[in-house]
Each structure stands twice: as C-alpha cells, then as structure tokens.
C-alpha positions in Angstrom: 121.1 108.6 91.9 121.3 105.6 94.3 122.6 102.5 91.7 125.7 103.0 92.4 125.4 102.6 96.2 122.9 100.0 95.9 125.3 98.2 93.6 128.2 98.2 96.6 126.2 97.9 99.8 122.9 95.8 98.6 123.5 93.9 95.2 121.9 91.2 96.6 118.5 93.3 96.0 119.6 93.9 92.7 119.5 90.4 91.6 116.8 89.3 93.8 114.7 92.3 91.9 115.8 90.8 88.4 115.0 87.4 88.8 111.9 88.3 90.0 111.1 90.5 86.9 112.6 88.0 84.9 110.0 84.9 86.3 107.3 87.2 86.0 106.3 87.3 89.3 106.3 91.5 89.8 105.6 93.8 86.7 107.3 96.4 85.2 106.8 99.3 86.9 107.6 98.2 90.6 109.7 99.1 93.1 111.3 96.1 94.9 111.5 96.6 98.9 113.8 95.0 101.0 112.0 94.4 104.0 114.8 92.5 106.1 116.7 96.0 105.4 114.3 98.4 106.4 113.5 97.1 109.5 117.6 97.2 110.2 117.5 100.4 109.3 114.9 101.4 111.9 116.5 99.7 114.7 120.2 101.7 113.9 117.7 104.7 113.8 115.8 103.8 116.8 119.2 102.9 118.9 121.1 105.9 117.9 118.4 108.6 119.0 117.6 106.5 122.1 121.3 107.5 122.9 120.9 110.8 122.4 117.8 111.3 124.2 115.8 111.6 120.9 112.1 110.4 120.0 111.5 109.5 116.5 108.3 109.5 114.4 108.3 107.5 111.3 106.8 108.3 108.1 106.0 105.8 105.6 104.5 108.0 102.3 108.2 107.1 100.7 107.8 103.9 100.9 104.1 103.4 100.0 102.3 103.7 103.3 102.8 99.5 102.8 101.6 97.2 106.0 104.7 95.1 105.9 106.8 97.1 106.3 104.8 99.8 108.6 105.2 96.7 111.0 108.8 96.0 110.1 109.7 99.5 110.8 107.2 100.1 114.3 108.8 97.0 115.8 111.5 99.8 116.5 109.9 102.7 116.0 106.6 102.5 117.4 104.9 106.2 116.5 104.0 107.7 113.4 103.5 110.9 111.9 100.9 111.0 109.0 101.3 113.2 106.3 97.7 113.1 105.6 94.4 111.5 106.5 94.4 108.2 104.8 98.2 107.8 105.2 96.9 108.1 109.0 94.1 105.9 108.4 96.7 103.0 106.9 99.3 103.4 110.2 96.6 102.8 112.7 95.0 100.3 111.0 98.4 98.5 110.2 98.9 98.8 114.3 101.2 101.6 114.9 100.9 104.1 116.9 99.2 107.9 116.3 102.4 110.0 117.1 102.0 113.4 115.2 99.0 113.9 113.1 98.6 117.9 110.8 102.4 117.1 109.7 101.8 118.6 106.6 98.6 118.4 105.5 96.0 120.2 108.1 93.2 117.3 109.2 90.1 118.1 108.0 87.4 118.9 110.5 85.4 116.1 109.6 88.3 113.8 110.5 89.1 115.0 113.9 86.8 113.2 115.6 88.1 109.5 114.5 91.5 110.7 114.3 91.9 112.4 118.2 90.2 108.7 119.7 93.5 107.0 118.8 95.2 109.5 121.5 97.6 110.7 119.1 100.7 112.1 121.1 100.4 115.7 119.2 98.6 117.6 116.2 100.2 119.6 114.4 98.1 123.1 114.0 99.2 125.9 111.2 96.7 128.8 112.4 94.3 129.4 115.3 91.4 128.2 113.0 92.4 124.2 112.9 93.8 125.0 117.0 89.8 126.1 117.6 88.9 122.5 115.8 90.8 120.5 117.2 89.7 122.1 121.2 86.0 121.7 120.2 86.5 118.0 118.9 88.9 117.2 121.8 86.6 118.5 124.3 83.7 116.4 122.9 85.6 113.6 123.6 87.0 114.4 126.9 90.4 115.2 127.3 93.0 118.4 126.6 94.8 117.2 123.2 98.5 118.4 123.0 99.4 120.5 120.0 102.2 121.6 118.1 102.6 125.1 116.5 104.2 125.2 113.0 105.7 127.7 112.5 105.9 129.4 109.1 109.1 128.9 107.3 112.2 131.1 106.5 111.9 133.2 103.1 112.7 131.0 100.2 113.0 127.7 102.1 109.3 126.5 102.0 108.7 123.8 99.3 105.8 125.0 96.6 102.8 123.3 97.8 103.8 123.1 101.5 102.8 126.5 102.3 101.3 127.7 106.1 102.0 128.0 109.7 102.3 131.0 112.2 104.7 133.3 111.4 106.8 134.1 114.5 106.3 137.9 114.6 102.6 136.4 114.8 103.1 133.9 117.2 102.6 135.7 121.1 99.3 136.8 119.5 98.7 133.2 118.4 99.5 131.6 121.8 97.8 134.3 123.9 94.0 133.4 121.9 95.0 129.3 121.9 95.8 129.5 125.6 91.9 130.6 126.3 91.0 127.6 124.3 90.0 124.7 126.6 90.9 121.7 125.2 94.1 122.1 124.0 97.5 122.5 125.5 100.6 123.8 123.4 103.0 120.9 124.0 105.5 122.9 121.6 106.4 124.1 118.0 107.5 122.3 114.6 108.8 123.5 110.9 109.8 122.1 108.1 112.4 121.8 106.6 114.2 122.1 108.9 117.6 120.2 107.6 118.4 119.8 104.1 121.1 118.5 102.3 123.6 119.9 99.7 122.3 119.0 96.1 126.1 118.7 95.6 127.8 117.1 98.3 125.0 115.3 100.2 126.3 117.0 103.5 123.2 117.7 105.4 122.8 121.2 107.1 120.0 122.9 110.0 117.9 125.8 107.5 117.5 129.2 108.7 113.7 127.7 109.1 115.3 125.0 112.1 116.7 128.2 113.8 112.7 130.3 113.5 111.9 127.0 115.5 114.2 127.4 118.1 113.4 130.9 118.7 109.6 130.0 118.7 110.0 127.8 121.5 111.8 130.6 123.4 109.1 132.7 123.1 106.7 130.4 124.1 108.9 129.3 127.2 108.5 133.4 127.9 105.2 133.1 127.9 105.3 130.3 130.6 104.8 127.1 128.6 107.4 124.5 130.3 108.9 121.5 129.0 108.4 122.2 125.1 109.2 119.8 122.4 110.6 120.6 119.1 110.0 118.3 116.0 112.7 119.2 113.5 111.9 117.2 110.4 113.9 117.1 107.0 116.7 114.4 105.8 116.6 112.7 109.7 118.9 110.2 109.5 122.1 108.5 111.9 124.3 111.4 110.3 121.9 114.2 111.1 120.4 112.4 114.5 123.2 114.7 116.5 123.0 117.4 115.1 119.3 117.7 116.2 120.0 116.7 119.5 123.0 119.9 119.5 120.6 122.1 118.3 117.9 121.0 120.8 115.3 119.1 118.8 113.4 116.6 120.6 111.9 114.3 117.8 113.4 113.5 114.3 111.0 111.9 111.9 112.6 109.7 109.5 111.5 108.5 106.3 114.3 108.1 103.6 116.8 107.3 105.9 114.1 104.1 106.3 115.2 103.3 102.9 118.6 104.0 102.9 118.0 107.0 100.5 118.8 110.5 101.7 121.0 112.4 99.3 123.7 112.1 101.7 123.2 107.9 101.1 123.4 108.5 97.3 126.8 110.8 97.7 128.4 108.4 100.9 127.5 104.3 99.8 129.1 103.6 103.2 126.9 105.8 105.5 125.0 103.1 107.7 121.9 102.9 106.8 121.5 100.3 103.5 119.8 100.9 100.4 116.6 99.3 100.3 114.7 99.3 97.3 115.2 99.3 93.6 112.8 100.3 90.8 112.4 97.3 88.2 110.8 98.7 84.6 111.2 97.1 81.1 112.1 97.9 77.8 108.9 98.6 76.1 110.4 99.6 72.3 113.4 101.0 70.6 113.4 104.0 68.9 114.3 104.0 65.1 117.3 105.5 66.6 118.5 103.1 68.9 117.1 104.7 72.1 115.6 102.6 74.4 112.1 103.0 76.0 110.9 102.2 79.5 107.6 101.0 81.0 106.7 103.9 83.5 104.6 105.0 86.3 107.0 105.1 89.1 109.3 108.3 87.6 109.7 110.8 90.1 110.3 114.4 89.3 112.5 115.0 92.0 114.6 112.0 91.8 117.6 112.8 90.4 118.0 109.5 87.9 121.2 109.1 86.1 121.0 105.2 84.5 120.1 102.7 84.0 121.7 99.0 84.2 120.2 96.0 82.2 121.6 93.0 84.0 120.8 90.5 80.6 123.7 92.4 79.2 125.4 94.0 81.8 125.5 97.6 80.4 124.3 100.7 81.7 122.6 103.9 80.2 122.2 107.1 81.2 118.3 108.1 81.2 117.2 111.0 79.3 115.4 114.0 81.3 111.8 114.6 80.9 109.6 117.3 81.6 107.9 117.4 85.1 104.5 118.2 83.4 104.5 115.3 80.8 102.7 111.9 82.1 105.7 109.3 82.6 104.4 106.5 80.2 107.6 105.9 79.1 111.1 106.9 79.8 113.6 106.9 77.5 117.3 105.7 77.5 120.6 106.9 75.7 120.9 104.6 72.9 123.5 102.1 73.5 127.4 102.3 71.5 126.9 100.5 67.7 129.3 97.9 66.5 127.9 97.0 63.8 127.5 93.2 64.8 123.8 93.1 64.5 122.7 90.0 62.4 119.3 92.4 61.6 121.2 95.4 60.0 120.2 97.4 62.5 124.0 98.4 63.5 122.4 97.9 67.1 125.1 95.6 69.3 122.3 93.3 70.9 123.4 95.2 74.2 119.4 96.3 74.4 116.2 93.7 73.4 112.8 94.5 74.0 111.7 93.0 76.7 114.8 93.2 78.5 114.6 94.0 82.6 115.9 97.1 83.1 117.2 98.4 87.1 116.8 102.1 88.2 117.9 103.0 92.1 116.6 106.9 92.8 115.0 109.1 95.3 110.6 108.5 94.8 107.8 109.3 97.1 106.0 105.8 96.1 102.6 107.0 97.1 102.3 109.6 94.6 102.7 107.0 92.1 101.0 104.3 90.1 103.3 101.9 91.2 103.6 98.1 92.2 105.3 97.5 95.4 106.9 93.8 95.7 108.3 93.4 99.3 110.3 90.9 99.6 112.1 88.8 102.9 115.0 86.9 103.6 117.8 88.9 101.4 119.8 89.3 104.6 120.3 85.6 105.3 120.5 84.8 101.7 116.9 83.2 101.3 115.1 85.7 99.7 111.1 84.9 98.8 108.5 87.7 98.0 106.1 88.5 100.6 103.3 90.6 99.1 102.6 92.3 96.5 100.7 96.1 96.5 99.7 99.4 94.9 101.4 102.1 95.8 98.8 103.4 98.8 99.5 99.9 100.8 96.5 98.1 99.5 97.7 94.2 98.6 97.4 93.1 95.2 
C-alpha cells in the first residue's frame, strides 16, 4: 500500500531497514521506525493547526504506544488521547500529557481514580452511567472534571467493535440528568469517524457522523453550555487540518498522519508528511511451487498490502490475500517469473532464496500485533544507528 511512496520520499529507511535485517540486529517480523521522521511529522502537524487555531491530541496505538517516539512526537504535541487504559498508562509514564482519556474504549471504574489525578484535559463519556463514575471519582478527589459527550454515530458509519455513545435524539435528556451531577462539567461533544477517506482516491471527506457532532453541540449551546469544544477524529492529517477548522472542530487527533500513512499518503507520495516505517519479514520456505513464504506476526487485516520488494535481488511480488480469521504465521508471495537458469532444476531464477530480507510498507495498528519495533535515529542527516528495540506495547527488548 505505502512501498511505493516510501520508495520516493524515504528510501533511505528502506535500506537502513535491510541492512539491519541483514546484520542481524532486528528480527523478522519488525517494523522499522524512523524516529527523526516522526518527530518532523509532528512538528508540520503541530505548526499547521497552531495556524488555524487547532489543538491536537496524539495517539500513539499505530505506532506501538513506543516511549521514543511518544517523546519524539510530545516535544510538539504535548497531549495525548488514550485509546485505552494501558495505552494511557504507557503516555503518562513516558511523560506526556493526559489530554483526552474514554476515546474509545470507556475507563473502567476501577481506573478512574489513578487516571483523573493526572488532570486529564477531558473524558470522554458514551452514556450517563460512565458520566455518574467519573462525578463520584472526580468529586473524591476534589475538583469538577470536564467531559466530552460522544455522540453515537451516523447509520452504517460506526466501525464493528466501536459501538456506543448518546444518540442525539437522546442527547437533551442526557445533558439535563449530567448537569445535576456535581462533579462534572460538559466541556463539549466528540464522534468518530468523523473523516474518512476514499478507499479509491485517498481524498479525505467529513462523515454524515462529523455533521451529528456539529448539531450536538448546537443543542447543547441551546441548553446554555458556552464555549464547547468539538473533537473530530478520523484520517487528521495537514490535508484534512482545514477542513476541521471550516467545519468548526476544535481538536484533531492524529495518529497515521504521525507515520506518514493515511490512505491519502499511500494515493499522493508527495503530501507532506513522510513515510515512516517499514515492515522487515523473511522468507521462511518456498512452496513446491515456487511461492514464497514470509515470517509473520505483524499482518494487518486492514492493511491493504500489495508486494513485496526483496532488495538482495531487486524484485518485487505481489502478496497473496489471506483470510482475516486465519493466524498470520506466514504470508505467502506470488511465485517469482521462471527462466529456467536454476543450477538445482528447480526452473526457479534465483530471484527468491530462503532466508532472503523481504520489505513490506502498509497501513498496521502495531499494538494489536506480535511485533518487534526497531526505532532507529539519524536517517535524516544520513547517520542512521538503532536506538531501541521493543514489543509491540512499548516495553524495550
């Protein structure tokens, strides 16, 4: 999906990734971070929404929830928001700060204690249950916590999984029993998604879920709630920063644009943010028919993977689909053209050995993986040195 823009805008990642592989020094099954990348990437982000009036939260679960580069990236963006309890646990430990916590997944009661000490700018609530939680563990510890309301999204546009929030025919019944609750305050609404782009053309677009947002803060601006915010996350990158601020979002929160990896960056190679990591596997075996098998771990079913390129040779293949329910222990290539020069009979060119490194560039969520993660520094002055190595939930190797 991304190769090919990796391949114009960051090829020095590409080679920095095989030699690595090559030396030994990362596994297969890593994804190879470019750290001096990243953090350019969040200080184009953080510049660009500053001029248009925009906060950002960053979310790292793309990337790994990894400490270096939670620090690379809150140098310029300074607040988070967590997609769950330990990813929150990671950011505040890593030293960023608590910026929206409940993003997607609801914190469990248990949590909010811990969780509402780090002062976290907002929580995100999806019913009046979790809004009654998080007053009673606020108000043990002293202070009003701001919320946001999330808002349930438009028919047909809610990812499976991802389920919940007030509907907004249900939402002046929901703000008239959370404003009798003491010890929060509604600080204003969230959806999500609430921009998506084109699975043909990359262009992003604002969902019919962005607009129940904007007509959720209306109501609640009826009601007499003043200076709302709007969190309008999905595909938040430089191309889509404006089009929040037009349709009067407040905060974006980033993530693939981080990495250079929107669909819009795998259908543009010259939109500003750079690609910034690759996925580095390893022929495992050939089939008797030619066909190539990865190492896996890291495939994700939502990646849209075309090929593969083996740098010993130079030649590319396209990878063959696999079912979403099957465990990714291998993944298997197309095999490569026969020439018939093989020394071994085999009719195989010699274009694919085992062993072989093998390069892959596509969309992941890292933390729902079992991969490495190999950070590396230096690629944009040319002195490029691994940094760390980790699993994929941040913890170093």
């Amino acid at each position: 999906m991304f190769l090919d823009t990796v391949l114009t805008r960051n090829p020095a990642l590409v080679d920095a990734a095989t030699a690595l592989h090559r030396s030994g020094a990362v596994p297969p099954d890593t994804y190879v971070m470019d750290a001096d990348a990243v953090e350019a990437n969040a200080a184009l982000l953080a510049a660009e929404a500053g001029r248009l009036g925009l906060s950002l939260w960053f979310v790292a679960k793309q990337f790994g929830r990894n400490p270096a580069l939670i620090r690379a990236v809150a140098r310029h963006i300074p607040r988070f928001a967590a997609i769950d309890p330990p990813e929150a646990r990671i950011l505040h430990a890593t030293g960023a700060l608590a910026g929206n916590l409940g993003h997607l997944v609801q914190i469990p009661r248990r949590d909010l204690p811990e969780m509402l000490a780090w002062r976290p700018e907002a929580v995100t609530v999806f019913d009046l249950a979790n809004a009654r939680a998080v007053s009673g563990a606020a108000g043990e510890l002293g202070f009003v916590q701001d919320v946001f309301v999330r808002i349930e999204g438009a028919p047909d546009s809610v990812h499976p999984g991802q389920e919940g929030g007030v509907p907004l025919d249900a939402l002046d019944d929901f703000a008239a029993a959370a404003e009798q609750l003491p010890s929060v305050h509604i600080a204003g609404v969230t959806a999500f998604p609430c921009v998506l782009c084109d699975p043909a053309t990359g262009l992003p677009a604002p969902t019919a879920t962005f607009e129940l947002a904007v007509q959720a803060r209306e109501l609640l601006s009826a009601r007499g709630h003043h200076a709302l915010k709007l969190s309008a996350p999905g595909a938040t990158s430089l191309a889509t920063l404006p089009l929040l601020a037009e349709l009067g979002a407040t905060h974006g929160e980033p993530g693939h644009s981080l990495t250079g990896t929107t669909p819009l960056h795998a259908a543009d190679p010259h939109q500003p943010e750079q690609p910034a990591y690759v996925y580095v596997s390893e022929v495992s075996h050939l089939l008797a028919d030619g066909r190539p098998a990865l190492y896996g771990g890291g495939f994700y079913a939502r990646a849209g993977i075309r090929d593969a390129l083996l740098p010993r040779s130079g030649v590319r293949l396209p990878v063959q689909a696999a079912p979403a329910e099957n465990i990714d222990y291998y993944r298997l290539l197309d095999a490569p053209a026969s020439d018939g020069s093989a020394s071994d009979g085999s009719g195989v060119s010699g274009a694919v050995r085992v062993g072989d490194t093998a390069v892959l560039a596509f969309r992941t969520q890292i933390f729902v993986t079992r991969s490495t993660v190999a950070v590396v520094s230096g690629l944009s002055t040319g002195n490029p040195w691994l940094t760390g190595l980790y699993d994929a939930r941040g913890r170093a190797l």
